[in-house]
TIGU-650024 format. One record per residue (C-alpha): x, y, z; residue in three letters; residue number from 1. Coordinates in pm, whole numbers, always signed. Each point is the difference from the previous one (the first is absolute). Layout:
# residues N
REC      c1      c2      c3  type  seq
REC       X       Y       Z   Ala  NUM
...
This chain:
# residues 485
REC      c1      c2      c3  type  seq
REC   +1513   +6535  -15011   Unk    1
REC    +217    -229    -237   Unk    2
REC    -199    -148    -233   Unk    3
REC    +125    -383     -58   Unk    4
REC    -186    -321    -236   Unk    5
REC     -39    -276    +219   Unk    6
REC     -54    -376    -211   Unk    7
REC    -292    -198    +121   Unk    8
REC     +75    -281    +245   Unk    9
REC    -337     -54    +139   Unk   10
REC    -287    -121    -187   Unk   11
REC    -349    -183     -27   Unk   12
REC    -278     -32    -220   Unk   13
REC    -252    -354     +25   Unk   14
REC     -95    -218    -246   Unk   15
REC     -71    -323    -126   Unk   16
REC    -179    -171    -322   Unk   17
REC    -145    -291    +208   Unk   18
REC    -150    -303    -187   Unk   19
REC    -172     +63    -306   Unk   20
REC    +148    +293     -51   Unk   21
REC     -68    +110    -385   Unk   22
REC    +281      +7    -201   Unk   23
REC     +27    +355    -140   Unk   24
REC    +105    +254    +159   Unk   25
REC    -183    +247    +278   Unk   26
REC    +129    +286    -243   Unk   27
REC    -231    -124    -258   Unk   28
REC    -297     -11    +187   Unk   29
REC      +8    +374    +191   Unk   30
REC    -285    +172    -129   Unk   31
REC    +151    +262    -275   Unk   32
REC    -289    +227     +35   Unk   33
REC    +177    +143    +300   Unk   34
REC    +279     +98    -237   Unk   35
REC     -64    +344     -14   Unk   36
REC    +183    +351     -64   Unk   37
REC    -293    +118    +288   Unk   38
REC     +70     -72    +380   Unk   39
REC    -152    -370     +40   Unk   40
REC    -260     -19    +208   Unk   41
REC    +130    -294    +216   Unk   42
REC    +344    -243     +21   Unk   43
REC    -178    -290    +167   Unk   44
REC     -99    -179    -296   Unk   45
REC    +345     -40    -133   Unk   46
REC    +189     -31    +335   Unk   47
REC    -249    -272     +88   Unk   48
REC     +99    -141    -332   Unk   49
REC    +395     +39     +36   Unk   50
REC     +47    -107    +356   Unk   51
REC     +28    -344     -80   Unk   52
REC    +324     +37    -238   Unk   53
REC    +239    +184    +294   Unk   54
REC    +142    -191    +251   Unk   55
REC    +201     +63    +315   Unk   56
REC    +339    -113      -8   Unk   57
REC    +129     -96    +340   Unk   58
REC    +383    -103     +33   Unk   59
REC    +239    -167    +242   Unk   60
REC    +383     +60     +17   Unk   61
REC    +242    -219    +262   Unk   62
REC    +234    +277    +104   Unk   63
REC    +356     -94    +167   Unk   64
REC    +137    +125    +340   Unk   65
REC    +164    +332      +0   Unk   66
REC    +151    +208    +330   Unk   67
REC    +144    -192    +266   Unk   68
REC     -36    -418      +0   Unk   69
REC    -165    -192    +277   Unk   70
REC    +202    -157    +306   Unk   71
REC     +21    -351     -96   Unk   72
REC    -256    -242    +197   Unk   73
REC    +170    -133    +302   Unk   74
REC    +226    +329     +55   Unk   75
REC     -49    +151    +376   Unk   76
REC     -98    +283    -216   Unk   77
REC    -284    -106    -183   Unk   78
REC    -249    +137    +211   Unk   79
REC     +94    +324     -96   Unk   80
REC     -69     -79    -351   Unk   81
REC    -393    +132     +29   Unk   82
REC    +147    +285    +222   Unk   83
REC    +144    +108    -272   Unk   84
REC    -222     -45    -267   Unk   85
REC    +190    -241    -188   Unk   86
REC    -182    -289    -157   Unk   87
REC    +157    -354     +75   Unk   88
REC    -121     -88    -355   Unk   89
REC    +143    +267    -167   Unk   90
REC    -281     +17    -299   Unk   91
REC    -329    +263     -37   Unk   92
REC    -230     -43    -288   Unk   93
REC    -146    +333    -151   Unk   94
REC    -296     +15    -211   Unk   95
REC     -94    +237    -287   Unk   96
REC    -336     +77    -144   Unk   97
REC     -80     +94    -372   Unk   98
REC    -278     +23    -252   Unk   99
REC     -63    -202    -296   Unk  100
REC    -234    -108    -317   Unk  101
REC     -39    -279    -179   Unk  102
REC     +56      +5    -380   Unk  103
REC    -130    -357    -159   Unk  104
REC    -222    -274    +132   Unk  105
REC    +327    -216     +74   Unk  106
REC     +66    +181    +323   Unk  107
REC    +270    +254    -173   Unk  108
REC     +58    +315    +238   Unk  109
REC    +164    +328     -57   Unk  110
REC    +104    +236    +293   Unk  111
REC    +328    +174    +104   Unk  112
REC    +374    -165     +29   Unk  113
REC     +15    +211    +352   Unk  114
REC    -290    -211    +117   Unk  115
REC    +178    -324     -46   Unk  116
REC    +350     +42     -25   Unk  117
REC    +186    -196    +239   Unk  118
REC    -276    -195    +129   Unk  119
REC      +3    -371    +107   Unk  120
REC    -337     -31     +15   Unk  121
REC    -276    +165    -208   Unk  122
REC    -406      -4     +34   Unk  123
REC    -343    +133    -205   Unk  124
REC    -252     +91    +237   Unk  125
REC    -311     -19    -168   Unk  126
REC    -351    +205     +46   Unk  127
REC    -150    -317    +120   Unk  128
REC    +282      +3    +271   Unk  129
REC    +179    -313    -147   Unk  130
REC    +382      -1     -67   Unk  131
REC    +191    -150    -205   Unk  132
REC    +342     -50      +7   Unk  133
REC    +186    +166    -339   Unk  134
REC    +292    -106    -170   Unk  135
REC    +259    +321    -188   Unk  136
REC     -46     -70    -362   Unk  137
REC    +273    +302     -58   Unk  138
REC     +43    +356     +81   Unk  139
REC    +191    +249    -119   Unk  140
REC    +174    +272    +238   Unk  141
REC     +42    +273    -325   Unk  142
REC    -384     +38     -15   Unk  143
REC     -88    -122    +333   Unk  144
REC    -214    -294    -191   Unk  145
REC    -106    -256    +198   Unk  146
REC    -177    -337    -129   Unk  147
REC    -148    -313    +215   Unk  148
REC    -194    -202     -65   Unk  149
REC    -306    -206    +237   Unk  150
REC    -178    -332     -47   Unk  151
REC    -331    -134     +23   Unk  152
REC    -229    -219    -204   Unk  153
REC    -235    +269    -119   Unk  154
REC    +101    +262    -225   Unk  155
REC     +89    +336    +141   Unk  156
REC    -177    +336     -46   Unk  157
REC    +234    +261    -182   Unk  158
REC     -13    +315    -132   Unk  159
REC    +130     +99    -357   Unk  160
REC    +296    +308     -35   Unk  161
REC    -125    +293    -127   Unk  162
REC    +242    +176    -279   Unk  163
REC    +148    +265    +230   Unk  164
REC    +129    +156    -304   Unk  165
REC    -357    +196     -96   Unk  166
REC     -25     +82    +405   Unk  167
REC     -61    +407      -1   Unk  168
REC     +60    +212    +290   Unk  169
REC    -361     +54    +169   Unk  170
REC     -86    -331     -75   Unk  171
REC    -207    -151    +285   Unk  172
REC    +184    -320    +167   Unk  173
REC     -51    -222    +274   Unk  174
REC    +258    -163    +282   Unk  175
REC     -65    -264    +194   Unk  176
REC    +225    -174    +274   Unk  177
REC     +50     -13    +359   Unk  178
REC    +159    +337    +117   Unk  179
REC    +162     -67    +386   Unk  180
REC    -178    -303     +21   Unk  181
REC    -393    +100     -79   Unk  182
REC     -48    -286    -302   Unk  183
REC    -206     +58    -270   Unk  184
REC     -16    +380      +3   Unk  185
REC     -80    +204    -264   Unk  186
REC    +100    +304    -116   Unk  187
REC     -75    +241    -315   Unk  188
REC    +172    +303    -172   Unk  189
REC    +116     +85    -324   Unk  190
REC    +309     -50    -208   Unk  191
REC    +214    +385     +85   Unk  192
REC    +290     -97    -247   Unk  193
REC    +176    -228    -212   Unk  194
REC    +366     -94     -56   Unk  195
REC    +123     +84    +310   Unk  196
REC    +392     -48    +115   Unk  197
REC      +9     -48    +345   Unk  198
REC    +383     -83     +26   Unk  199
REC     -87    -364    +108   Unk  200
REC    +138    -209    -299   Unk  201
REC     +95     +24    -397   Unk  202
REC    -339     -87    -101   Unk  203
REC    -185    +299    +205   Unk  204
REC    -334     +35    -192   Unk  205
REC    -286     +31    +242   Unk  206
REC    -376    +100      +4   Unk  207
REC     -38    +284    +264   Unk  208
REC    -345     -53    +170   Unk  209
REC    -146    +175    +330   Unk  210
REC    -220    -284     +86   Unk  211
REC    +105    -101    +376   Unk  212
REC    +296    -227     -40   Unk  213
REC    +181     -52    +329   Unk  214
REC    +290    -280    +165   Unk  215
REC    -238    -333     -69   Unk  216
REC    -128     +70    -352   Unk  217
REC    +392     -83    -151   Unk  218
REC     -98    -262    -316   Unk  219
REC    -392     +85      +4   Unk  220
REC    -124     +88    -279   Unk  221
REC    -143    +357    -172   Unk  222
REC    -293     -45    -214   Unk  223
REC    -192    +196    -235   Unk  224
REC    -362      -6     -25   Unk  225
REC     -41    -274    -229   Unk  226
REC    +158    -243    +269   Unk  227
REC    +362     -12    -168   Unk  228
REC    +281     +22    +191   Unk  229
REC    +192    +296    -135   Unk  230
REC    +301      -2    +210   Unk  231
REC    +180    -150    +337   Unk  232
REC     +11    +214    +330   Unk  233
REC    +314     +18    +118   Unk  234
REC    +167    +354    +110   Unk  235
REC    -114    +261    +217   Unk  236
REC    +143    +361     +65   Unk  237
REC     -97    +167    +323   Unk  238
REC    +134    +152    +310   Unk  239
REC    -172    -184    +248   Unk  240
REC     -17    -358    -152   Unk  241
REC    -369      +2    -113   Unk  242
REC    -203     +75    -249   Unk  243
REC     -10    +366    -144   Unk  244
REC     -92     -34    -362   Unk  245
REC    +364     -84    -115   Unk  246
REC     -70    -395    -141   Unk  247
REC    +176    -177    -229   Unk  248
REC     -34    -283    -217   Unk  249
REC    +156    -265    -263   Unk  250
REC    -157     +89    -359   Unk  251
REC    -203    -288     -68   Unk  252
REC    +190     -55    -346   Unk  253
REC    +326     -19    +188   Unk  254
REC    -120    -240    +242   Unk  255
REC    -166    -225    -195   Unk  256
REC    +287     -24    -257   Unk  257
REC    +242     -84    +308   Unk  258
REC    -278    -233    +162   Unk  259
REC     -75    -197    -315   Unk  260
REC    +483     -23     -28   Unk  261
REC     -56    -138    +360   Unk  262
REC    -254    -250     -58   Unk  263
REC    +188    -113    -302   Unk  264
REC    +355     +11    +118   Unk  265
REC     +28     +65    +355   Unk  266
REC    +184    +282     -99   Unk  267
REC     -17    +359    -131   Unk  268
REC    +175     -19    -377   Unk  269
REC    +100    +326     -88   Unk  270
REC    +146    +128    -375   Unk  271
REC    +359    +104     +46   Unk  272
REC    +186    +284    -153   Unk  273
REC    +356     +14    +145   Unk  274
REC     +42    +397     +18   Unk  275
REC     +16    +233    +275   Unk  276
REC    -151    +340     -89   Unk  277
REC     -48    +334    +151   Unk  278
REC    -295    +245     -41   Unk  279
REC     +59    +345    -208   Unk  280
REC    -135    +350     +52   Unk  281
REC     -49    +261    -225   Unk  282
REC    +335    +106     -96   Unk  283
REC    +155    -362      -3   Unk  284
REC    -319     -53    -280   Unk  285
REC    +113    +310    -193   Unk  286
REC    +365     -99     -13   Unk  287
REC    -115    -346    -242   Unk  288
REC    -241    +252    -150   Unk  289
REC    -336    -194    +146   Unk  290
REC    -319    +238    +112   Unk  291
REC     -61     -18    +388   Unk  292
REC    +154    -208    +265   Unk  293
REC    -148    -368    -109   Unk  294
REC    +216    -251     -86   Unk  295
REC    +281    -176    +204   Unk  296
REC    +450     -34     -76   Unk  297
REC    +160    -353      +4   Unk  298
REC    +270    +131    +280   Unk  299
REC    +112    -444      +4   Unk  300
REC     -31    -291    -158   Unk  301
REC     -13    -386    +118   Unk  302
REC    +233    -185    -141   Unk  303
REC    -183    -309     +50   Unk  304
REC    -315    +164     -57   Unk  305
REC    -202     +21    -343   Unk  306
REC    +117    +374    -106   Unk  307
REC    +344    -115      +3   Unk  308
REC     -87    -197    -334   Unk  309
REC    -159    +248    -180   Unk  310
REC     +80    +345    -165   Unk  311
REC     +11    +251    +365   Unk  312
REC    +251    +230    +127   Unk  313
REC     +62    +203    +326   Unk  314
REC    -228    +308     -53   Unk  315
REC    -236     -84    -234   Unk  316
REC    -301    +170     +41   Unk  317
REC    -304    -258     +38   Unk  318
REC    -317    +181     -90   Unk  319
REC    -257    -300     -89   Unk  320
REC     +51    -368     +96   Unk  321
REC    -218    -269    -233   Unk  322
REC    -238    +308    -120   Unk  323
REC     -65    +116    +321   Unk  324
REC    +132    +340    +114   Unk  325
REC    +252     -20    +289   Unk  326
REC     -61    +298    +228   Unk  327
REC    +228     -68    +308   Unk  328
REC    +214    -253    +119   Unk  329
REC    -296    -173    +243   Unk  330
REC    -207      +7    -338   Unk  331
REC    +310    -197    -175   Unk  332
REC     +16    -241    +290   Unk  333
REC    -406     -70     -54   Unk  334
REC     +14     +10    -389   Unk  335
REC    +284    -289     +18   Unk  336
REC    -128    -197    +286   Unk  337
REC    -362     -49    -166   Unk  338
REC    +151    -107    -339   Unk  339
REC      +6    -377     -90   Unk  340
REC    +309    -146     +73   Unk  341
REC    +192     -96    -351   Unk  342
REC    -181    +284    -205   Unk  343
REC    +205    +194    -220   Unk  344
REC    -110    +346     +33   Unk  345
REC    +117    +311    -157   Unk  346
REC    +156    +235    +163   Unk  347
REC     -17    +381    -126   Unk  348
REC    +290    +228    +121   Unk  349
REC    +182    +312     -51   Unk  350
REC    +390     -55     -48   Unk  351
REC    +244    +309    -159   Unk  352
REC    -292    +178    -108   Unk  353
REC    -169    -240    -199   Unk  354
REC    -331    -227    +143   Unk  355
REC     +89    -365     -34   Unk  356
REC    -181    -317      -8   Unk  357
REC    +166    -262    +186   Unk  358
REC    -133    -370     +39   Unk  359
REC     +72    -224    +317   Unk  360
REC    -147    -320    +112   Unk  361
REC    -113     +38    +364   Unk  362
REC    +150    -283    +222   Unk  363
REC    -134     -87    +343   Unk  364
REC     +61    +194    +309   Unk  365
REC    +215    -208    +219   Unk  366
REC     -15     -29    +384   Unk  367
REC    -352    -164     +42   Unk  368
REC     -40    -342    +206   Unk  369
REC    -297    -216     +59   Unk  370
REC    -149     -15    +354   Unk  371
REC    +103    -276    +258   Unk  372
REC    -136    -108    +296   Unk  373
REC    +175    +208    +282   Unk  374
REC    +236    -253    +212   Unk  375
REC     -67     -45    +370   Unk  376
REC    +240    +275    +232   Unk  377
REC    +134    -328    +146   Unk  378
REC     -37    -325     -32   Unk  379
REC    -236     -94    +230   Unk  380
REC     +60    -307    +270   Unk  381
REC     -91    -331    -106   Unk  382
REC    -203     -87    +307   Unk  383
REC    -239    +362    -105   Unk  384
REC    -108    -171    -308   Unk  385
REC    -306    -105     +80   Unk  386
REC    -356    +123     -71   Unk  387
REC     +23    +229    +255   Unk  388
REC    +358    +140     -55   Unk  389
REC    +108     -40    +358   Unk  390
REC    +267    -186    +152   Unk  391
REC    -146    -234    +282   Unk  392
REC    +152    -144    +327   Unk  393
REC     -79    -174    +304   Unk  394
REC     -54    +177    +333   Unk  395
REC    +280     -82    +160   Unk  396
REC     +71    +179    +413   Unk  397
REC    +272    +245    -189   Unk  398
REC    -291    +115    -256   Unk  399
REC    -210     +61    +265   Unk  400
REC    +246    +189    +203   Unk  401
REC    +144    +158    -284   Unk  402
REC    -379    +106     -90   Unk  403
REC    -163     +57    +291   Unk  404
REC    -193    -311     -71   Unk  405
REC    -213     -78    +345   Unk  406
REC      -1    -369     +48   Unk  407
REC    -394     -79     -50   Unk  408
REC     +40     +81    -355   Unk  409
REC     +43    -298    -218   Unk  410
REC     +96     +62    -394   Unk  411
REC    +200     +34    -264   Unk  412
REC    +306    +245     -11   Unk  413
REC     +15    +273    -253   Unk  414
REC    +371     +15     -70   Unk  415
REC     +32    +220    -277   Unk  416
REC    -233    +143    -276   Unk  417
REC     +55     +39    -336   Unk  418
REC     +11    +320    -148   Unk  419
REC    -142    -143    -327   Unk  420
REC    -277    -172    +158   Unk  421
REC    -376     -12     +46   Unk  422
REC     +50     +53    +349   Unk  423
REC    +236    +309     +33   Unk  424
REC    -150    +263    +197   Unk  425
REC    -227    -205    +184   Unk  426
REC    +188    -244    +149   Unk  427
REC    +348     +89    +203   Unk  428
REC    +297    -198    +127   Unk  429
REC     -70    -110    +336   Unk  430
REC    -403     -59     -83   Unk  431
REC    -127    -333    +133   Unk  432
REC    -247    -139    -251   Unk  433
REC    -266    -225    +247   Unk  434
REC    -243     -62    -306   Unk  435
REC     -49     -51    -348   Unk  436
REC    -342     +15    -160   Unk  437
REC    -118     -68    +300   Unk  438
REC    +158    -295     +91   Unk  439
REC    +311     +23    +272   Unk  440
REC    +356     -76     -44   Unk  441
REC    +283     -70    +201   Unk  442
REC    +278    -124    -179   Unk  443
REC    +127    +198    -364   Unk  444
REC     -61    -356    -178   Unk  445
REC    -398     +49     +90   Unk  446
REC      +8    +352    -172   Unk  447
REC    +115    -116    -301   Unk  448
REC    -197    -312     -19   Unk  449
REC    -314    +219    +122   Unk  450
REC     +86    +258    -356   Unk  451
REC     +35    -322    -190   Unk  452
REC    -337     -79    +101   Unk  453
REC    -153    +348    -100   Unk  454
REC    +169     +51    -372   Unk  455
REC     -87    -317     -69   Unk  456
REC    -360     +76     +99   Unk  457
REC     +14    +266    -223   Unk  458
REC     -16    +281    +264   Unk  459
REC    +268    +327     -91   Unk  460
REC     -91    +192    +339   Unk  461
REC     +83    -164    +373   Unk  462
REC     -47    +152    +311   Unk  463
REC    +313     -18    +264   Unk  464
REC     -63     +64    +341   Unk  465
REC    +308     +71    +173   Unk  466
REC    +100    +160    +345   Unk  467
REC    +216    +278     +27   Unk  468
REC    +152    +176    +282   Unk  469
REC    -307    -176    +158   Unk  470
REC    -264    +155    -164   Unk  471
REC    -234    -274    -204   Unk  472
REC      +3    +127    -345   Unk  473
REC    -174    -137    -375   Unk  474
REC    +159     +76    -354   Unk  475
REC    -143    -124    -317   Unk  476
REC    +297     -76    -211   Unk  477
REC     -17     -46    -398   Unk  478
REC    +167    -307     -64   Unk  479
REC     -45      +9    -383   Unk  480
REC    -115    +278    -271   Unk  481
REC    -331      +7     -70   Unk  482
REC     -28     -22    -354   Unk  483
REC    -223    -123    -251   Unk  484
REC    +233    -180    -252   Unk  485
């Protein structure tokens, strides 16, 4: 069977540094006698000790109509509509699930871009079972970086990065995250290799492990056994979609170093060379008279780019790049990209037989943008903005026909439903709302005066009872995100 690498898209790991939560990291406070080149005895101490620094990323995304469109309300044909399986409104909403861990006492959050990206609407979960709604600080799609960010009035608890950089193959390690849907799950193995190119991205450099990482661990993290988080979970490979001891992860040091541009920026900043280059075998090396196939050629350069304003030509034969020794053109691309933006470096070549040392100032990769908040599909209709997101009308003798409405039921008309509100897939056109926290309504003015009522009471959760297709039903309906500011 095919072998393929599927990315993460489903994860969840619980957590939450609830008041008087200390302000130094869990990392610090695992108990390092269980570091150990010996099997450990046990993994509860630590995973007791980590749980509350992953979270469970939930996320919401309004999707727009696709296939055939609806017949219009009032057509002969509309009936047909459900027949048919078209939806009069036109709009789904589809939900993702991801892990996470929190990386300061402010609420900062590292997990995957694939988590979050496109998302309207983006939660923590918590081990206590709270949510919270998070905000994107940045990502960056290169990496698959993520950063958001929570808020409460305690301090978070956090773990600390470990430096993935002394990491050794055999290395015991620990993942925890939600794997199809089973939060807080833990599983152990060891790290199988190191610098591994999976063919996902430029910046390929991941930790191998064989601890259980399945769709639902995507931005959890991998720790060692001092409680560090040594890299990101985010790839599998396997034939059948789970789990068969083919993991990888974001080195910690890359992560963190993209995390902290994030925080800072919003953005990934990248150094910037301006060259294209090609990898070199054997006999390409022993043509510029350089031992074995490292090194990379300059096959273009960017006009605009920093190269064009130095001393390089078409061919030259890059062997180191600011003392560090360039073995292939993905180890060029991570050599340049981790180097400060504005440093002049030297540059050590091979050009007509002679090895050259050639300075350029690294510029900034172009092409990054900050986040913004995703726009609405459509604009929703005026008369929807209200705290339930639903466009109200009376119940006239056409919406009753229209809706098979029998004529003992008195209410208010569901007309339409936003696809950007609290109430999407709970409440439908054609719904007749008959109560709202508990109190009945009959005309759309006593809704809205009846929501007025409960927001200003300070309540963020109302229950709607409703008939529909006339069956009695109750929905509890969010009518503000509960947050703690």
């Amino acid at each position: 069977m095919k072998m393929r690498w599927l990315v993460l898209l489903l994860s969840m790991g619980v957590v939450f540094g609830g008041p008087g939560a200390a302000q130094s990291s869990l990392s610090a406070q695992s108990d390092r006698s269980e570091r150990s080149e010996a099997r450990p005895d046990g993994f509860a101490t630590l995973s007791r000790q980590l749980m509350p620094a992953v979270v469970n990323i939930t996320t919401q995304q309004t999707v727009a109509p696709q296939g055939l469109p609806s017949f219009p309300e009032g057509s002969p044909l509309e009936q047909f509509n459900e027949f048919f399986g078209r939806d009069p409104e036109g709009f789904r909403r589809e939900g993702s699930l991801g892990s996470g861990f929190v990386i300061s006492p402010e609420g900062f959050i590292v997990t995957n871009n694939h988590v979050i990206s496109g998302a309207d609407e983006i939660n923590a979960v918590f081990s206590d079972g709270r949510t919270l709604r998070a905000e994107l600080v940045g990502a960056d799609e290169a990496t698959d970086i993520a950063v958001l960010r929570v808020r409460q009035k305690a301090p978070f608890a956090f773990v600390d990065w470990a430096d993935s950089d002394t990491a050794e193959v055999g290395d015991w390690v620990i993942a925890i995250g939600n794997p199809f849907g089973f939060g807080g799950s833990v599983s152990v193995g060891i790290v199988s290799a190191r610098n591994r190119d999976i063919q996902s991205g430029n910046y390929d450099d991941y930790i191998q492990t064989d601890a259980a990482i399945n769709r639902g661990n995507s931005g959890g993290p991998l720790f060692n056994l001092d409680g560090q988080v040594l890299g990101v979970n985010t790839a599998i490979i396997s034939p059948t979609g789970g789990s068969v001891g083919l993991g990888f992860s974001i080195p910690a040091n890359l992560a963190r170093r993209i995390a902290a541009q994030l925080m800072a920026f919003g953005v990934a900043r990248r150094g910037w060379f301006g060259v294209n280059v090609q990898d070199v075998d054997a006999d390409i090396a022993s043509a510029y008279g350089a031992p074995g196939e490292a090194g990379v050629l300059i096959t273009r350069i960017d006009p605009a780019g920093p190269a064009a304003g130095s001393d390089f030509q078409i061919g030259d034969f890059v062997q180191k790049f600011d003392g560090v020794p360039v073995d292939s053109v993905r180890a060029l691309s991570r050599i340049v990209a981790d180097t400060p933006i504005g440093k002049q470096v030297e540059v050590s070549l091979i050009r007509e037989g002679r090895v050259r040392q050639v300075p350029v100032t690294l510029g900034e990769l172009p092409g990054a943008a900050a986040p913004e908040t995703p726009a609405p599909i459509l604009p929703d209709s005026l008369l929807s903005q209200n705290a339930l997101g639903v466009e109200l009308a009376r119940l006239s003798d056409e919406g009753r026909r229209r809706h098979g409405v029998s004529g003992d039921v008195s209410g208010v008309l569901v007309a339409s439903v936003s696809p950007t509100g609290p109430s999407f897939g709970k409440l439908r056109r054609g719904d007749v709302i008959i109560e709202i926290g508990f109190e009945k309504v009959s005309e759309p003015s006593e809704v809205l005066s009846q929501l007025d009522a409960l927001s200003g009471a300070g309540e963020d959760l109302v229950l709607v009872r409703l008939v529909r297709e006339g069956q009695t039903m109750f929905f509890p309906v969010t009518l503000a995100a509960r947050q703690v500011p």
